[in-house]
C-alpha positions as CSV (number, residue, x, y, z in Angstrom):
1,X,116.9,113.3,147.4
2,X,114.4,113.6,144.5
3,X,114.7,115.8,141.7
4,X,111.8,117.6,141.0
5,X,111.5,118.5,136.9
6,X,110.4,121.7,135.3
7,X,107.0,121.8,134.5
8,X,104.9,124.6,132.4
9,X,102.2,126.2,134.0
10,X,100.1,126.0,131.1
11,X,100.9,122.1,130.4
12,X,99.7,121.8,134.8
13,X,96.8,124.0,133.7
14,X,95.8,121.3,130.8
15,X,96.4,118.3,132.7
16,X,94.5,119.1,136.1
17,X,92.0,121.3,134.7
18,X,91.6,121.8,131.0
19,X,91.5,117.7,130.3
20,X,88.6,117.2,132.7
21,X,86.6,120.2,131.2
22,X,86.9,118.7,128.0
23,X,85.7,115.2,129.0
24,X,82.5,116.1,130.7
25,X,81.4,118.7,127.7
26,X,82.3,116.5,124.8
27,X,81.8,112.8,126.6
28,X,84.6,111.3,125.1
29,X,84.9,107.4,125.8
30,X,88.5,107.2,126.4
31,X,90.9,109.9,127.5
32,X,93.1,109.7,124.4
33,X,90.3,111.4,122.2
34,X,90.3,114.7,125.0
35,X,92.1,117.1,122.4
36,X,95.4,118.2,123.4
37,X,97.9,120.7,121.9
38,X,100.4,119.3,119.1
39,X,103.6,122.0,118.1
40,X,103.1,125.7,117.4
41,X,104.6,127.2,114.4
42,X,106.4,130.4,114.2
43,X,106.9,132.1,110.8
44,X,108.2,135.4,109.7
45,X,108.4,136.2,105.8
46,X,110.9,138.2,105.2
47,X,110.2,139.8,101.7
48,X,113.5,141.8,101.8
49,X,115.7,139.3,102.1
50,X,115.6,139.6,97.8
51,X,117.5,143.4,98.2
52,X,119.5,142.5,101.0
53,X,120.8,139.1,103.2
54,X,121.0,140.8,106.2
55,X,117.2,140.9,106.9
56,X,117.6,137.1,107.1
57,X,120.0,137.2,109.8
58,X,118.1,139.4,111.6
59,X,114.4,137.7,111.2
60,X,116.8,134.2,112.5
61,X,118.4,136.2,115.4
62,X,114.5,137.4,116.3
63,X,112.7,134.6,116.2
64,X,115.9,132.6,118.3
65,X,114.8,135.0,120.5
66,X,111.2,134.8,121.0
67,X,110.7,130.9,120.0
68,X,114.2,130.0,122.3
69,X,115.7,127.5,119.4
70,X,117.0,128.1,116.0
71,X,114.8,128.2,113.6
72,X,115.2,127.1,110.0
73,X,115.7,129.5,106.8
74,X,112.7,128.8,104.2
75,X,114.0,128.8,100.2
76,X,112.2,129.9,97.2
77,X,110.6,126.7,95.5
78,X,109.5,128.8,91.8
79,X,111.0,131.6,90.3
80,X,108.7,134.6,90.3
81,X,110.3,137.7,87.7
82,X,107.8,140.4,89.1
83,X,109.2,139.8,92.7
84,X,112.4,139.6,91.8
85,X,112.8,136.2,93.4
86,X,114.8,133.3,91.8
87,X,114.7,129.8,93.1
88,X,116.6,129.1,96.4
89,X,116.5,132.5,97.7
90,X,116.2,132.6,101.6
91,X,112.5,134.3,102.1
92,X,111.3,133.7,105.4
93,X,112.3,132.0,108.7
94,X,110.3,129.3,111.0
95,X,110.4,127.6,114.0
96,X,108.3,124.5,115.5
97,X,108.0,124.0,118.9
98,X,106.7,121.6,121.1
99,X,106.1,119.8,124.4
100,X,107.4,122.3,127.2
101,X,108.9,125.2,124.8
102,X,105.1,125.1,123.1
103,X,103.6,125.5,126.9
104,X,105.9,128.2,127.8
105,X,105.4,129.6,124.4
106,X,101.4,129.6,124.9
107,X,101.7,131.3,128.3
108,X,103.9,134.1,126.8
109,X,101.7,134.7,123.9
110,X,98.3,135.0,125.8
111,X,99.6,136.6,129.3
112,X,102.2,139.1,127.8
113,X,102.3,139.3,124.0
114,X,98.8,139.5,123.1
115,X,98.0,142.1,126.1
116,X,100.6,144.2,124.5
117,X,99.0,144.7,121.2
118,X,98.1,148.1,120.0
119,X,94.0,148.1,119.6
120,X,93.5,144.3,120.1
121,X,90.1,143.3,120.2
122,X,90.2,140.0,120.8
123,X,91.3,136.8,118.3
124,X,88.7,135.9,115.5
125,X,87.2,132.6,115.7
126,X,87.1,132.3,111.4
127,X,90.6,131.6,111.9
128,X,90.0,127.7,112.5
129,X,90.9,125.5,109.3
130,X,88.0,123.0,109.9
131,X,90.5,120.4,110.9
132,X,91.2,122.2,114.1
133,X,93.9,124.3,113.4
134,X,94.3,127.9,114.1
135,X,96.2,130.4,112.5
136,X,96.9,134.0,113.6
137,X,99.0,136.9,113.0
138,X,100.7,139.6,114.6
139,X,101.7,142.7,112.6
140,X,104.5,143.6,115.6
141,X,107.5,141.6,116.9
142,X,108.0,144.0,119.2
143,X,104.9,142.6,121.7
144,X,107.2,139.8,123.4
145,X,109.4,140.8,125.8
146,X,112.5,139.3,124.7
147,X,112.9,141.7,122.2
148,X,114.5,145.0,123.2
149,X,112.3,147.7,121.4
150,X,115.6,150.4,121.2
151,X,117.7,147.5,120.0
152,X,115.3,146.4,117.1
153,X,116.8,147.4,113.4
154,X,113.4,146.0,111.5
155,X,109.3,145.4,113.0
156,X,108.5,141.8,111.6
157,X,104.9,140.2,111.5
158,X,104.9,136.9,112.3
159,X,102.4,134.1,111.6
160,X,101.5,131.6,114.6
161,X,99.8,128.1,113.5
162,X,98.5,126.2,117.0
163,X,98.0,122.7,115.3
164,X,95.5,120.4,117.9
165,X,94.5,116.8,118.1
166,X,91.0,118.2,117.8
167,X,89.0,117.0,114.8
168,X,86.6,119.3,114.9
169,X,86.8,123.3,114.9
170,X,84.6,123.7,117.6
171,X,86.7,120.9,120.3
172,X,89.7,123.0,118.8
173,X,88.1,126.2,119.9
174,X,86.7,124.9,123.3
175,X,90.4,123.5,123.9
176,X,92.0,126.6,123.2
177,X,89.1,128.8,125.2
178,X,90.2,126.9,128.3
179,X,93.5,127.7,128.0
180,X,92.4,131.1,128.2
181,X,92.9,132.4,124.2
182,X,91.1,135.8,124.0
183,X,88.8,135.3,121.3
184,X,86.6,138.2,120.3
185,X,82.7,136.4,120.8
């Protein structure tokens, strides 16, 4: 008896429909070039962390949560006196994910987070770093359904980086248009 594997309906979506798409509008010569998604960072900065640790447990606990591994504490690297902030303080919390967690994660984000957000009008295309990167925010952690609204102690914003293979902004944007990103044009 065979044992059939798990696998994400957006990484099926990318390797039926998305990769042929891509080779017939950019005529690559060899399939390797057809831009494909790399990891997907999850941030949350968690300014308070300075007054009080327990915001950094909480921001870990979240993002276990939403990303589905831990993520990693981030340290102060400098000093800074008008933030309070010494060297080594825990300020924020990240997570990277890839192959299927990053497929699963992209399917959440466009089909339930993103539809959830209060007076979204779409994701702005000047968000590309011109080495086809994109970067985005959310102002609510509250959008994915993992976390319990009733249950939350603290709304975090969160910063999600989609880093590509693409080496151009506009393959980056085509890639990420077929997998169905709500961009605002």
């Amino acid at each position: 008896m065979s044992e059939q594997t798990y696998v994400p309906q957006a990484k099926q979506r990318y390797i039926e429909s998305i990769r042929p798409v891509l080779l017939e509008r950019f005529g690559y010569k060899s399939p390797m070039q057809i831009p494909r998604l790399e990891k997907i960072v999850l941030n949350i900065g968690v300014g308070e962390a300075t007054k009080d640790s327990k915001f950094i447990k909480s921001a870990v606990q979240t993002l276990t949560l939403i990303s589905g591994q831990k993520p990693v504490v981030v340290q102060a690297k400098k000093s800074v006196a008008a933030f309070k902030l010494r060297e080594g303080m825990p300020i924020g919390v990240k997570v990277t994910l890839r192959k299927e967690r990053m497929f699963d994660f992209v399917d959440r984000l466009i089909y339930v987070a993103l539809p959830r957000v209060r007076d979204f009008r779409g994701l702005n295309t000047r968000s590309f770093d011109g080495n086809g990167n994109f970067a985005m925010g959310l102002r609510e952690h509250i959008v994915f359904l993992e976390i319990d609204y009733d249950t939350a102690d603290h709304i975090w914003g969160m910063d999600i980086v989609v880093c590509t293979t693409a080496t151009t902004d506009e393959e980056a944007k085509a890639l990420l248009a077929e997998f169905e990103f709500p961009f605002a044009d």
